[in-house]
C-alpha positions in Angstrom: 14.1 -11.4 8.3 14.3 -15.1 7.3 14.9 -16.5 3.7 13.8 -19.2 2.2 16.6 -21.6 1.5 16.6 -22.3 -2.4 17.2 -26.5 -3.5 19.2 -27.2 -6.5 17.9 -26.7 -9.7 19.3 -30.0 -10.8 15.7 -31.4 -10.6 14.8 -29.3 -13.1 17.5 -30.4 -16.1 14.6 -31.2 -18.4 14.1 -27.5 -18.9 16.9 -25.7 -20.7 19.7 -24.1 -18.8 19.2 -20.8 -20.0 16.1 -20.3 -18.4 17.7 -21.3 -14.8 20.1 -18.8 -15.6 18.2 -16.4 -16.4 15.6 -17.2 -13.1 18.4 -16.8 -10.9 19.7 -13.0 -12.3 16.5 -12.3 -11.8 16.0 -13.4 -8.4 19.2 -11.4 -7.4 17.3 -8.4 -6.9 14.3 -9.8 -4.9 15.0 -8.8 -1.7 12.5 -6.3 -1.6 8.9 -7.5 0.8 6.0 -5.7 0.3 3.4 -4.7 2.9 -0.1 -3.5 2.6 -0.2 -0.7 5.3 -3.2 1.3 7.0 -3.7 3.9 9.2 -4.4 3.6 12.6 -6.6 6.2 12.6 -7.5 6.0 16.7 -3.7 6.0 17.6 -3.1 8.8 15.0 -3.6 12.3 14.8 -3.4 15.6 12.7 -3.4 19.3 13.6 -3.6 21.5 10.7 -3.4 25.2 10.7 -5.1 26.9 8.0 -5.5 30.5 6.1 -7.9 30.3 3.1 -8.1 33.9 1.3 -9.8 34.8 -1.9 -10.6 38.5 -3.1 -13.8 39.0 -5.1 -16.0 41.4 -6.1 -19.2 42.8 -7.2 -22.4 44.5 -5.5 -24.7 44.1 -2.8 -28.1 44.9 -2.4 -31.0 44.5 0.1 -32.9 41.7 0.7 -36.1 43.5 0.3 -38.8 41.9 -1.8 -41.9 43.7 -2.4 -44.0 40.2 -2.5 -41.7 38.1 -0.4 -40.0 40.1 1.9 -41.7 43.5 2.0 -40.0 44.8 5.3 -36.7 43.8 4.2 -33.5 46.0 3.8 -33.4 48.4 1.0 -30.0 49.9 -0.3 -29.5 52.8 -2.3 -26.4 54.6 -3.1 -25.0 57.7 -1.9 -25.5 60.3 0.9 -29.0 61.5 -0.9 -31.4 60.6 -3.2 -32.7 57.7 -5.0 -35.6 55.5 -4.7 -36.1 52.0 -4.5 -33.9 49.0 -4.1 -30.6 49.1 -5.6 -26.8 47.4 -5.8 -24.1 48.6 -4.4 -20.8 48.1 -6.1 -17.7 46.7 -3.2 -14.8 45.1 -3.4 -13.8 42.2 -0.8 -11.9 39.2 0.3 -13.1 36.2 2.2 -10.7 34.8 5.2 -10.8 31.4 6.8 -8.4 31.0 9.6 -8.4 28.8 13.0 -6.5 24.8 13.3 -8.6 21.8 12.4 -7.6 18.6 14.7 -8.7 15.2 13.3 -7.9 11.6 13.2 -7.0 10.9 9.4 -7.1 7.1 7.7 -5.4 5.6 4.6 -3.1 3.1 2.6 -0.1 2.9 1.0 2.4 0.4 0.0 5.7 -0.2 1.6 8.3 -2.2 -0.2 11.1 -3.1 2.6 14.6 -4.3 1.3 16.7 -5.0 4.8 19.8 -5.9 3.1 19.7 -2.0 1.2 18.8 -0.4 4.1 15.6 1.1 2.2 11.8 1.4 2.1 9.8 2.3 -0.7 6.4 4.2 0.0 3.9 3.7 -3.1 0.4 4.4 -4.1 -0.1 6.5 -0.3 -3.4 8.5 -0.4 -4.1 9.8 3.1 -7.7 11.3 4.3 -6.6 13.9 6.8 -10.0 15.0 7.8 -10.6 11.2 8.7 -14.0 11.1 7.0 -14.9 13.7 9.3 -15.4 17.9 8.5 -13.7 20.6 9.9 -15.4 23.7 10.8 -13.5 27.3 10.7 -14.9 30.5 11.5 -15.2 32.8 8.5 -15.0 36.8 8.1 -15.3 39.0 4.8 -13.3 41.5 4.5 -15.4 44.4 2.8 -14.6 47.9 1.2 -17.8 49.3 -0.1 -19.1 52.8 -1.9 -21.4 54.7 0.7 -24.5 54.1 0.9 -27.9 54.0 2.6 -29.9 51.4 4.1 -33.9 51.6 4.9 -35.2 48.8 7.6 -32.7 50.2 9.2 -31.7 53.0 8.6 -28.7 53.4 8.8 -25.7 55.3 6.8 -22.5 53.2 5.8 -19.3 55.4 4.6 -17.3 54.1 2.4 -13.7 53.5 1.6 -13.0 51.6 4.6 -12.2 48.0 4.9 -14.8 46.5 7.9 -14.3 42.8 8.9 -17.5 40.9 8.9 -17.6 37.6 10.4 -20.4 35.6 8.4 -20.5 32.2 10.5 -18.3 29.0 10.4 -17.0 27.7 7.1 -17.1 24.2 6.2 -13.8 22.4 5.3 -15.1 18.6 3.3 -12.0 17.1 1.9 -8.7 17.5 2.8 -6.6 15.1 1.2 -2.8 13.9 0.3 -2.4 11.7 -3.0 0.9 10.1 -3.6 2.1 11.3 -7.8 4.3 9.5 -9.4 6.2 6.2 -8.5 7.5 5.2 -5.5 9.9 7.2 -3.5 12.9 5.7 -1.7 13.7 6.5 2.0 17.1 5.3 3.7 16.7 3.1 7.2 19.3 3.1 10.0 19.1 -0.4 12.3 18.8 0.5 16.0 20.0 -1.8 18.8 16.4 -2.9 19.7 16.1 -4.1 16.3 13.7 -1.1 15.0 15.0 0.9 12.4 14.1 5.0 11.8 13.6 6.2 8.3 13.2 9.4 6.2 11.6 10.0 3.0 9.8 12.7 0.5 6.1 12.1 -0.8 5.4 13.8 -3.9 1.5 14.6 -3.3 -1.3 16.4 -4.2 -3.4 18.0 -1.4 -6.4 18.4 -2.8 -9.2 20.7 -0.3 -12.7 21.7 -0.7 -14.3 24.6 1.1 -17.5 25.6 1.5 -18.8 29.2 3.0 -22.6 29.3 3.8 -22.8 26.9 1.0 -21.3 28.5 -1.6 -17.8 26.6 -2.6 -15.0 28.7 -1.8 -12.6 25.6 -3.1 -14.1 22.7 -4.7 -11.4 19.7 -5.2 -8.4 22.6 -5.1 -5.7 20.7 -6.1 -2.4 21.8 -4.7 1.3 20.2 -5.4 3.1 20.1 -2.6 5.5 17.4 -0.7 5.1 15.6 2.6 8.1 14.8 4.1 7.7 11.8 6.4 9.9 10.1 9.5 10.1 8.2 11.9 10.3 4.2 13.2 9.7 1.1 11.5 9.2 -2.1 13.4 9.3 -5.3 12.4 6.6 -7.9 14.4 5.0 -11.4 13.8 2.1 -9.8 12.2 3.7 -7.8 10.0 5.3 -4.0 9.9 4.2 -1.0 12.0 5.1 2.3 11.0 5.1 5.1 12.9 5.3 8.6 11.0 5.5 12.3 11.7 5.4 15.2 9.6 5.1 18.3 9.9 6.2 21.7 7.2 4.4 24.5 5.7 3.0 25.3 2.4 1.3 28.6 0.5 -0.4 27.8 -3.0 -2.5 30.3 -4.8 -4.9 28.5 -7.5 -7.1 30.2 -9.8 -11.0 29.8 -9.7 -12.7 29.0 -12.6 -16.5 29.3 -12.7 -16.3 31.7 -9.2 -19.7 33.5 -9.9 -22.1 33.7 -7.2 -25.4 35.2 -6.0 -27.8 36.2 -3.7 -25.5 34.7 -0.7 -27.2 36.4 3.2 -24.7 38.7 4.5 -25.9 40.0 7.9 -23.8 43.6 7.9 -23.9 45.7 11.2 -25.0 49.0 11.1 -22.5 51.9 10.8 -24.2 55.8 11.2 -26.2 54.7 14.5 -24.3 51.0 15.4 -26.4 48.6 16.7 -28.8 47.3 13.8 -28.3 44.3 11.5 -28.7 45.2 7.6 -29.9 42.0 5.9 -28.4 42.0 2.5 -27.6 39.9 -0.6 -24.1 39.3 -2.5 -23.6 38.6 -5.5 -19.8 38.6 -6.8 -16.5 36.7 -8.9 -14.2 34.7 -7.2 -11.2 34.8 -9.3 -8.4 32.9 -7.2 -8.1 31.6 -3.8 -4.8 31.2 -2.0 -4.4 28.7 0.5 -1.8 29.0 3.6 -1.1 25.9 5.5 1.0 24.3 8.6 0.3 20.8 9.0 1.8 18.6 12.4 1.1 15.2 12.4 1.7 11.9 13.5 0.5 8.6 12.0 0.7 4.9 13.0 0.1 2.5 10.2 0.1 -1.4 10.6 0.9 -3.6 7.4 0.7 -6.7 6.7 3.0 -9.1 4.2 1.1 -8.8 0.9 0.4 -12.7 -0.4 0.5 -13.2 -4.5 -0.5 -16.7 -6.2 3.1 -17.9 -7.2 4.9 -15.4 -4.7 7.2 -18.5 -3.4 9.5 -16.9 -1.6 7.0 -14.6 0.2 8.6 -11.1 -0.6 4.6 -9.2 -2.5 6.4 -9.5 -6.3 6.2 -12.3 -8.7 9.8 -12.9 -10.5 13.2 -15.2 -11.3 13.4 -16.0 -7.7 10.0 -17.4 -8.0 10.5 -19.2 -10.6 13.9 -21.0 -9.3 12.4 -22.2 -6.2 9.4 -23.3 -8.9 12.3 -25.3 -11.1 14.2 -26.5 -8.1 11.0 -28.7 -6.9 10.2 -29.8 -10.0 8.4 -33.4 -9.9 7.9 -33.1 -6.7 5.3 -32.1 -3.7 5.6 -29.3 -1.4 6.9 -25.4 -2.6 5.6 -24.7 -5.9 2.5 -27.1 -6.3 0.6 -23.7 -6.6 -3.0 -25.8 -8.4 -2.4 -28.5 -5.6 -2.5 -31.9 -7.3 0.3 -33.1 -5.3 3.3 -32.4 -7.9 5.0 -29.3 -9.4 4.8 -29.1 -12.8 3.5 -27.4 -16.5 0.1 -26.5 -14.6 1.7 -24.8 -11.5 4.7 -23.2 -14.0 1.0 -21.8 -15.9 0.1 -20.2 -12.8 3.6 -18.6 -11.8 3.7 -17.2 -15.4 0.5 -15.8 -15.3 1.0 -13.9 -12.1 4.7 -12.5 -13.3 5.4 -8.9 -12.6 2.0 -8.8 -9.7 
C-alpha cells in the first residue's frame, strides 16, 4: 500500500524541536489503516442448527368456560370421580429443533497494519437472522398425572412422557456482539497479492424465542467466541473480506420471571385416540439451555475511514499527522485542513482537536 512521502520538518523550526521529536515517535507506530466494513448480505449466508430446551412445570386444565366456552374440555383428576373443571398437576420440557438459513448484515472495524502482517477486528456486531425470523417447529414434552377429559372423553394415563408438537416457534433475534477491544488476527501474503487471516471474536450471541407467543428466550445472552477466517483483498475501493466460521456451542441460562398462563395446548386423545382435548397451561420456566452449530460465510466490503486531520490517510489521528502538519508549515497544499491557502495555528487547531479519532 502506498505511503505518503514525509518533507522535512525544517519548515517548521519556529516550533520547538521537542515537539518534532516527539511527532515523529509517535508516528513510528502508524502503520495501521482503518476500514469501515459491511456485510454483503446478498453474497453472504448463514445456516444455523439449533436445539432450544427448557423443563417447566405446573398444571393443566380445560378450556371449558361455562359463559364463554360452555362445550369446551373439562379435566378432572383420576380414574373416578370428581365434578367440574379442574387442574391437573404435569411436569414438561419444551424442544425447538430444525436449521434456520438466512442472509445476515453488519459492521465492524478492521484496522490493517501490512508491514505486521495483522488485522484488528473491532466493534463487529453481526445480525444473523438478517432482519429476517426464523421459524422452527416446536414439541412439548409432557409427563402428566391421569386424568379425565369430558368433550371428549377420553382417559389419559399417566407417568408417561408423550411428545406433543404445538406448531412452529418463532426465533426474532439472533445476534453476535463483539466484547471487549479489538482482537488481533495474523495475515499470510499470497502470490496473487491477497492475504488469508485467522482470528477469535469474543461475542455475545444474544437470541429471543417465542412459542405461540409466550417468550421462551427474550434477549438470552450467551458468551461464546466466533472464530473467523478466511481472505482479505486489497482493491481501489477499499478492502473486501471474505469470512467463514463455523463451531459449536451449548449454554444453559436461567429464566427469570418464566411464569405463564392460560397458553392453548391442543393434546390428542389417549383411551380412544383420535380426538383433540383443548386445554390450557399454565406453568414456571426456570432455565432454558440452548444447543447450537452455526456454518457461515460472510463477505464484507470496507472502505478507508476519512478523519479531519488524518494526513496520511491511515483512520487514526496522531504524531505522524502532525509531522506531515509541521513539515508544510507556511505553506499550501497537505495540512491546510480550514483551507485558506496556508498551513498554520488554525489548521494545527483542527489536527489537535481531532487527536486520538
Amino acid at each position: 500500500m502506498p505511503r505518503t512521502r514525509f518533507p522535512a520538518l525544517r519548515h517548521a523550526a519556529s516550533l520547538s524541536a521537542a515537539v518534532v521529536a516527539a511527532a515523529l515517535a509517535q508516528g513510528a507506530l502508524a502503520d495501521e489503516f482503518f476500514y469501515d466494513c459491511a456485510i454483503d448480505s446478498k453474497a453472504s449466508f448463514l445456516t444455523q442448527g439449533t436445539l432450544i430446551s427448557a423443563p417447566f412445570s405446573g398444571t393443566l386444565i380445560g378450556d371449558f368456560d361455562a359463559k364463554t366456552n360452555p362445550t369446551g374440555t373439562q379435566t378432572r383428576p383420576g380414574l373416578f370421580g370428581g365434578s367440574g373443571n379442574q387442574p391437573i398437576p404435569y411436569t414438561a420440557s419444551f424442544a425447538l429443533d430444525g436449521v434456520v438459513e438466512s442472509n445476515p448484515t453488519g459492521t465492524f472495524l478492521a484496522g490493517l497494519d501490512l508491514e505486521a502482517l495483522q488485522v484488528r477486528i473491532i466493534g463487529l456486531e453481526f445480525d444473523l437472522l438478517g432482519g429476517a425470523e426464523g421459524v422452527l417447529p416446536a414439541t412439548v414434552n409432557i409427563n402428566y398425572t391421569t386424568f379425565r377429559t369430558f368433550s371428549p372423553n377420553s382417559l389419559f394415563p399417566g407417568g408417561v412422557t408423550i411428545p406433543v408438537p404445538i406448531g412452529d416457534a418463532t426465533i426474532g433475534e439472533l445476534r453476535a456482539v463483539q466484547t471487549g477491544d479489538g482482537v488481533f488476527g495474523s495475515l499470510t501474503e499470497q502470490k496473487d497479492g491477497s492475504y488469508l487471516f485467522t482470528a477469535a471474536v469474543p461475542v455475545d450471541l444474544i437470541l429471543s424465542v417465542e412459542v405461540l407467543g409466550a417468550p421462551v428466550a427474550e434477549s438470552a445472552v450467551s458468551p461464546s467466541v466466533l472464530p473467523v477466517s478466511g481472505r482479505l483483498v486489497l482493491t481501489k475501493a477499499g478492502i473486501v473480506f471474505t469470512l467463514a466460521s463455523s463451531g459449536s456451542d451449548s449454554q444453559t441460562q436461567p429464566i427469570e420471571n418464566g411464569a405463564f398462563s392460560d397458553i392453548p395446548l391442543a393434546l390428542p386423545t389417549v383411551l380412544p385416540t383420535g380426538g383433540i382435548a383443548n386445554l390450557l397451561i399454565a406453568g414456571t420456566v426456570s432455565a432454558v439451555t440452548i444447543e447450537s452449530a452455526l456454518d457461515t460465510e460472510i463477505i464484507a466490503e470496507g472502505t478507508l475511514r476519512e478523519v479531519v486531520g488524518d494526513l496520511d490517510g491511515n483512520g487514526a489521528v496522531d504524531g505522524t499527522d502532525l509531522a506531515i502538519l509541521l513539515g508544510n508549515w507556511g505553506k499550501s497544499g497537505v495540512g491546510d485542513l480550514d483551507g485558506d491557502g496556508s498551513v498554520g495555528g488554525g489548521d494545527l487547531s483542527l489536527l489537535l482537536n481531532a487527536w486520538g479519532s
